[in-house]
C-alpha positions as CSV (number, residue, x, y, z in Angstrom):
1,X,125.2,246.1,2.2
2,X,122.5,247.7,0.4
3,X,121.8,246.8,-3.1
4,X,122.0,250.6,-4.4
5,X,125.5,250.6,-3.4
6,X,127.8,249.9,-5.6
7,X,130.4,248.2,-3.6
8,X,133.1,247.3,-6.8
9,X,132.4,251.1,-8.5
10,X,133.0,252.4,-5.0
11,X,136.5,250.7,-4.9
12,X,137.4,251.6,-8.1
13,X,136.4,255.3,-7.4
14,X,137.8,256.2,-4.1
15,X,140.7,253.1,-3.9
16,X,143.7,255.7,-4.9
17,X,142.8,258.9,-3.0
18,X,141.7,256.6,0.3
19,X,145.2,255.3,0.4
20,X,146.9,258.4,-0.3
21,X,145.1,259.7,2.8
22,X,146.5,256.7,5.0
23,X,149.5,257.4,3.7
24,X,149.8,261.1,5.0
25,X,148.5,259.5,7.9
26,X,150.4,256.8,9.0
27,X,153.7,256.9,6.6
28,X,154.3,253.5,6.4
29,X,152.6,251.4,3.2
30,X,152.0,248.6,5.5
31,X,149.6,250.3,7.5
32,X,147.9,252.4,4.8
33,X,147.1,249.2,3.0
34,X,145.7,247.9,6.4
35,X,143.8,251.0,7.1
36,X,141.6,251.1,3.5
37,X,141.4,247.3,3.8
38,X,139.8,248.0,7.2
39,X,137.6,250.5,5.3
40,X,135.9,248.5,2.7
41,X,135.3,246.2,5.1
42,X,133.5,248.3,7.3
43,X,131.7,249.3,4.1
44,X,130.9,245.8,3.1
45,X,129.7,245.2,6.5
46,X,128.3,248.4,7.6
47,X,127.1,249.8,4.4
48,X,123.7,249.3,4.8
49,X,123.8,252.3,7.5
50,X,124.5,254.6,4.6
51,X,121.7,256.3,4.5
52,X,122.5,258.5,1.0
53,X,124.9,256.8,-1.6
54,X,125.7,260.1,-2.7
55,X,127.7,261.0,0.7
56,X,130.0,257.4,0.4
57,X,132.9,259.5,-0.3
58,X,132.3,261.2,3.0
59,X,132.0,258.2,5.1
60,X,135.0,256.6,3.3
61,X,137.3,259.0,4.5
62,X,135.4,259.6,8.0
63,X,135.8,255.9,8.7
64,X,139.6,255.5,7.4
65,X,140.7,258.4,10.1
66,X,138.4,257.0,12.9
67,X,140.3,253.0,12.0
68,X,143.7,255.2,12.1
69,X,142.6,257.4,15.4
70,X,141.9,254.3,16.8
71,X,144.7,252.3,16.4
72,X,146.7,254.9,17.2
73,X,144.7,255.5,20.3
74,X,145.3,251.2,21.0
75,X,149.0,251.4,20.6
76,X,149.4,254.0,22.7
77,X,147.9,252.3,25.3
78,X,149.6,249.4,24.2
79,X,152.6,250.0,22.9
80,X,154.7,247.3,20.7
81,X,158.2,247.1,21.9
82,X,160.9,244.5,20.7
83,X,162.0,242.2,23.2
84,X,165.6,242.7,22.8
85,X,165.1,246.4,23.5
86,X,163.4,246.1,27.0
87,X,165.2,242.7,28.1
88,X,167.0,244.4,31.2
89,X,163.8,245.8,32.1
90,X,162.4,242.3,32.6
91,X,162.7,240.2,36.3
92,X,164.2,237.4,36.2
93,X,163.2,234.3,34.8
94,X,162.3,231.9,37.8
95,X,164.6,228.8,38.2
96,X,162.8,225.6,37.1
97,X,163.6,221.9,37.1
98,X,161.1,221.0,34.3
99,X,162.4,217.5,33.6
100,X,162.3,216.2,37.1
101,X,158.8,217.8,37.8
102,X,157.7,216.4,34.9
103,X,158.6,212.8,36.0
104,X,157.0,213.5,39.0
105,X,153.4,214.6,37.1
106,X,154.2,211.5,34.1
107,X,154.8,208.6,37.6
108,X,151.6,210.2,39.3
109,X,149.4,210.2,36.2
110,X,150.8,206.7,35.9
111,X,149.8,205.6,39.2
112,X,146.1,207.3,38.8
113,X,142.9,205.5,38.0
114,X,142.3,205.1,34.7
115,X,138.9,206.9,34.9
116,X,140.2,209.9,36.2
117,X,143.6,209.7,34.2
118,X,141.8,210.3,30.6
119,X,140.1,213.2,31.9
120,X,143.1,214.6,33.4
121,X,145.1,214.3,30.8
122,X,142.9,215.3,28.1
123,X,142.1,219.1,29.9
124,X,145.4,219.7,31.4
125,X,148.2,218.2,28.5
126,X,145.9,218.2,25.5
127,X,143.4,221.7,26.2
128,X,140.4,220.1,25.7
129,X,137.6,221.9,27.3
130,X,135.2,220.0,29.2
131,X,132.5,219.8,26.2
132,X,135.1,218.3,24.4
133,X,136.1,215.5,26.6
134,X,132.0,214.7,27.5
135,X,132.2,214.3,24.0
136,X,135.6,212.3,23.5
137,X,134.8,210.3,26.6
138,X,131.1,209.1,26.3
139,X,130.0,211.3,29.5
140,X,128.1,213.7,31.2
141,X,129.7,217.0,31.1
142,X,128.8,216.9,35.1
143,X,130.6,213.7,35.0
144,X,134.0,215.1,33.7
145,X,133.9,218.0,35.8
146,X,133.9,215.5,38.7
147,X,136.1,212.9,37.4
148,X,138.9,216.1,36.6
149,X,138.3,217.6,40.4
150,X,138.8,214.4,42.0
151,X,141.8,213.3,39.8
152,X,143.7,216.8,40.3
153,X,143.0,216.3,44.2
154,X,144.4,212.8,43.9
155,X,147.3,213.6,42.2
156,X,148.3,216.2,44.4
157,X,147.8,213.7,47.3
158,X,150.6,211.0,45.0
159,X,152.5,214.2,44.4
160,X,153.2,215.0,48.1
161,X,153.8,210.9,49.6
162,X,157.1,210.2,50.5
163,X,157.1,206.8,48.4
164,X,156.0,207.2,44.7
165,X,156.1,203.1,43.9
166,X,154.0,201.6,45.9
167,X,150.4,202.6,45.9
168,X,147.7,203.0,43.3
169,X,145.2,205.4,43.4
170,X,141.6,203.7,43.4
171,X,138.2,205.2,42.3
172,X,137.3,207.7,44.6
């Protein structure tokens, strides 16, 4: 912001008529509030850009209907809608049977290599990204990519045999 402006008199000055504006606006105080928050902010951020203090009023008021022509423009684009209003508008929910596939994952991952297991389970149960495990782990970030590539690829293989039990998964 630049140091002619005075940011706080600026508040002070315009606060009151900027939020009766949103409020003719957008009717709802919740949104007006938003709207001249928005505002300042832009001023505090943008303020610099101003290039006559005297015409801050101006831009105030030009910026608060651009924020509200813009969110406007976003809902209607993207509208809200309550779930519970548009439930029978939704497909179906697909049938699952969670717990068992999940004991098939939790045996596999079991089974699997300990050196590809960490990895695994790190990026697909914890959502670590691969930076974050290099840096967990000790390793090249090359290293985890390979290590998660060949561990998915094995436990899809354990995930397919007929007998769960009996084999181990060895470094590949």
């Amino acid at each position: 912001m630049r140091s002619d402006l005075d940011f706080d008199g600026l508040v002070a000055r315009h606060y009151a008529a900027l939020y009766r504006f949103a409020m003719s606006l957008c009717s709802r105080e919740s949104e007006a509030c938003d709207l001249v928050q928005e505002t300042y902010y832009l001023l505090a951020t943008k303020g610099h850009q101003l290039e006559d203090s005297s015409k801050a009023k101006g831009w105030l008021f030009t910026t608060l209907y651009r924020q509200f022509i813009g969110t406007r423009r976003r809902f209607a684009r993207f509208p809200h809608q309550e779930l519970s209003e548009v439930e029978d508008e939704l497909p179906p929910a697909p049938e699952l049977s969670g717990q068992a596939d999940w004991e098939l994952v939790s045996r596999c991952l079991g089974r699997m290599d300990e050196i590809f297991r960490g990895p695994v389970a790190l990026f697909y149960l914890e959502d670590y990204s691969y930076q974050e495990i290099a840096g967990i782990l000790g390793v090249p970030l090359g290293t985890v990519k390979s290590r998660i590539a060949r561990g998915i690829a094995a436990l899809q293989r354990m995930m397919v045999e007929p007998d769960l039990g009996r084999t181990r998964t060895s470094r590949e």
